[in-house]
N, C-alpha and C positions, 0 to 999 in steps of 0.2 A: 353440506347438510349439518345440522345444527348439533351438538354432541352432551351430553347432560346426563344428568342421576335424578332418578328416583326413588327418593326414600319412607320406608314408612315404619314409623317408630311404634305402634300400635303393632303391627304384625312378627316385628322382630323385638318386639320386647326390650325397645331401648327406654331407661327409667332416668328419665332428666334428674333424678335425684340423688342417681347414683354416680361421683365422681369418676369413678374409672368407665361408665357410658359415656359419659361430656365427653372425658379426654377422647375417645375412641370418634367419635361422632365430628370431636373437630379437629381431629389429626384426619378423616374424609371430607369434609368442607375444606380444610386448606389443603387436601392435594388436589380438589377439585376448581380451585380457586387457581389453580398455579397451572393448571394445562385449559383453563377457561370453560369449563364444561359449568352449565346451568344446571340447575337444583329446584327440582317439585319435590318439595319434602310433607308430607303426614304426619305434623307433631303431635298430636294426640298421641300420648301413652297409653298403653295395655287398658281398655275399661273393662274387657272379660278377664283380665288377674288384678280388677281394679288398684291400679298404680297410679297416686296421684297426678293430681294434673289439674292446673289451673293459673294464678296468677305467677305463683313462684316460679314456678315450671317455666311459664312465659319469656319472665326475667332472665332465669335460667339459661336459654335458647340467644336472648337480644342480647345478656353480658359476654357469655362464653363462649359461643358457638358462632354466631353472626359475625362477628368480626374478623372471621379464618376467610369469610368467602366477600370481600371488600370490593375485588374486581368481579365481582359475576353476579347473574339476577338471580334470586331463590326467589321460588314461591311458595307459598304457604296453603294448602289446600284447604276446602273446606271452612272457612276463615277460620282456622286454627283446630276445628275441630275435628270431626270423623264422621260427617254426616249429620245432619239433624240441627239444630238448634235450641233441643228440648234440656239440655246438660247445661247447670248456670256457668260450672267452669269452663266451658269454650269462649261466655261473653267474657271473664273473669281475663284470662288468655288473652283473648284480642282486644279487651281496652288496656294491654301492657301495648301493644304496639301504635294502638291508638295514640295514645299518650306522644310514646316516643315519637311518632312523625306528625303531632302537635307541636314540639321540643325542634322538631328540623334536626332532630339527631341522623347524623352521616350513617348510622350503620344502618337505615331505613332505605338509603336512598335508590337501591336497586330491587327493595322487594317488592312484591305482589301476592295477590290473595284471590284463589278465586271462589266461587261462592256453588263451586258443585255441592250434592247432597242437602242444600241448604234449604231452599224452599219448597215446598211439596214433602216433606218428612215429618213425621210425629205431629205435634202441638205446632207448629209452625206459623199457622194462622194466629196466633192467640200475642206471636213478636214479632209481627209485620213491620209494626214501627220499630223496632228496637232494631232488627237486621237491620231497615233503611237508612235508621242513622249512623249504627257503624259502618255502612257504606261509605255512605258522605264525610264521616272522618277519618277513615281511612285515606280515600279520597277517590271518585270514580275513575281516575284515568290507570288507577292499579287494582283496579278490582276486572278479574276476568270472568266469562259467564265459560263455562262447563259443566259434564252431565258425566256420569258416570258410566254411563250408558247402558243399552238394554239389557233386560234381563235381572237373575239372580234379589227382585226386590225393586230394581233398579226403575227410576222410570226413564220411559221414552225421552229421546234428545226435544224430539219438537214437545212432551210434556213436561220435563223440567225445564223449559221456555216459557212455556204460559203459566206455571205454574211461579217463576220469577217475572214474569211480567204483572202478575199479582201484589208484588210488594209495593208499595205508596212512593215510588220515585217517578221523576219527568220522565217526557219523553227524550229528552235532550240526556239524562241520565243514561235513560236506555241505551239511546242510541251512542252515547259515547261506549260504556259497558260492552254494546252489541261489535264493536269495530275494533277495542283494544286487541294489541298483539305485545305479546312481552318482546323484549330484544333479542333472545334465541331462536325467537323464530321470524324473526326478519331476514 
């Protein structure tokens, strides 16, 4: 069975901005790195004690922090954010990694992103194309489909489905998207 951490920096009030969280954050990415346990991490920072969060933050996460977990997959939930797509700093956020794995920067080369929360929230409709194409530069075969599932706000697993099969990708997108498995759980 496949053994991993869960992190979410939103709920535990970790502030990418404040040096003694980095260090703390990648002193558990490198012990997590060293016994090979996988990482879904929630980097979005606090929005309810609004704690910055956006590009720098990003940078932040891919200079410092990223490089502790070298051997093991993280993912990135949310594509970077906490839900929704309606906050410009999550795109702000995810075109830093954009970038870097345009770059074929190695500290990219195990992560993933997946796109829970993402469609069917707030304004959503309104960046149908804008999600799509950070999909596509990201790159589909590291973008996972997840739902956060029922309840609490939450929609339905088969309605967070339709409601991402809404977004302007192929069918060949889909269906790649639809059959990804990160390597933790192979």
């Amino acid at each position: 069975m496949p053994a991993g951490l869960r992190l979410h920096f939103g709920n535990s009030d970790v502030d990418l901005d404040n040096p003694q969280h980095v260090e703390r954050v990648r002193g558990i990415f490198r012990a997590a790195n060293e016994h090979g346990m996988a990482i879904v991490v929630h980097m979005r920072s606090s929005a309810t004690k609004k704690r910055p969060f956006g590009a720098k933050e990003a940078r932040i996460f891919l200079n410092e922090i990223l490089p502790e977990a070298r051997g093991i997959a993280v993912q990135i939930a949310h594509l970077a954010g906490a839900g929704s797509y309606d906050d410009t700093s999550v795109d702000e956020a995810l075109k830093v990694f954009v970038a870097a794995i345009a770059q074929h920067d190695p500290r990219m080369s195990k992560v993933y992103f997946d796109v829970s929360g993402v469609a069917g929230y707030g304004e959503w409709e309104k960046k149908t194309a804008v999600i799509a194409a950070r999909i596509r530069q990201l790159g589909v075969e590291r973008v996972l489909f997840g739902s956060d599932g029922f309840g609490g706000g939450n929609l339905a697993p088969q309605e967070a489905w339709a409601a991402f099969r809404r977004l302007p990708l192929s069918e060949e997108e889909f269906r790649t998207i639809a059959t990804n498995v990160t390597p933790y759980m192979r």
